[in-house]
ZAMARGU-4260 file (C-alpha; in steps of 0.2 Angstrom, whole numbers, plus 5000, padded with zeros to 4 digits):
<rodrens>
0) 5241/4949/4996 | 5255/4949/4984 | 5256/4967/4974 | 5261/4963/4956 | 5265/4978/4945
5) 5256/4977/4927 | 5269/4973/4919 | 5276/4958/4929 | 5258/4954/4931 | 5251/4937/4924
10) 5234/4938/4916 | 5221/4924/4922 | 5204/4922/4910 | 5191/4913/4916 | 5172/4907/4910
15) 5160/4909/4926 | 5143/4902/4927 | 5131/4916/4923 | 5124/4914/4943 | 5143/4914/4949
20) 5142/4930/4939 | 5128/4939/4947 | 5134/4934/4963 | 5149/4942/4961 | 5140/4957/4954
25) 5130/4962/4967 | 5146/4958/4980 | 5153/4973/4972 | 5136/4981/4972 | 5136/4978/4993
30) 5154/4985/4994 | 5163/4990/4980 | 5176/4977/4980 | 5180/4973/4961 | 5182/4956/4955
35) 5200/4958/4951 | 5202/4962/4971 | 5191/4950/4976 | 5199/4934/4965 | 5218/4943/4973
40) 5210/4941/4989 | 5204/4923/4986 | 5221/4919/4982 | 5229/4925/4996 | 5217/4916/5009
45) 5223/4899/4997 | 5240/4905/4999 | 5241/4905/5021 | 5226/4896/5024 | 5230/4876/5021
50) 5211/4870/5027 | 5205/4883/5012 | 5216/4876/5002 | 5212/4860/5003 | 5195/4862/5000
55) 5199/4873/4985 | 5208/4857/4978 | 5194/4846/4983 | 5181/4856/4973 | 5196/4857/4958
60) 5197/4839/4955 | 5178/4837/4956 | 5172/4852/4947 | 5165/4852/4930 | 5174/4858/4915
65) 5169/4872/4906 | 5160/4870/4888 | 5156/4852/4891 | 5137/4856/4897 | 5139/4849/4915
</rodrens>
């Protein structure tokens, strides 16, 4: 993972489906990973591994957009 000090840092917001959510809740409930580590993480796998990232891209171009009701 890339370390990034607050102030060089780039600040991501996102809107998550209230089940995507609780998922990631009760991840952090099972080991105490926060969701700022755990989207850093994410990232990192789509950085060096190109078959996650292609189905990341997939998912991307097909996904529903936010605040549409879809």
């Amino acid at each position: 993972m890339l370390a990034s000090a607050t102030e060089d840092s780039e600040r991501v917001n996102l809107y998550l489906h209230p089940e995507d959510k609780s998922m990631l809740d009760f991840a952090k409930m099972n080991d105490r990973a926060d969701n700022n580590s755990r989207f850093r993480a994410m990232v990192a796998v789509y950085r060096s591994n190109k078959r996650f990232r292609a189905l990341v891209d997939k998912y991307a171009q097909t996904a529903p957009r936010g605040g549409t009701g879809a």
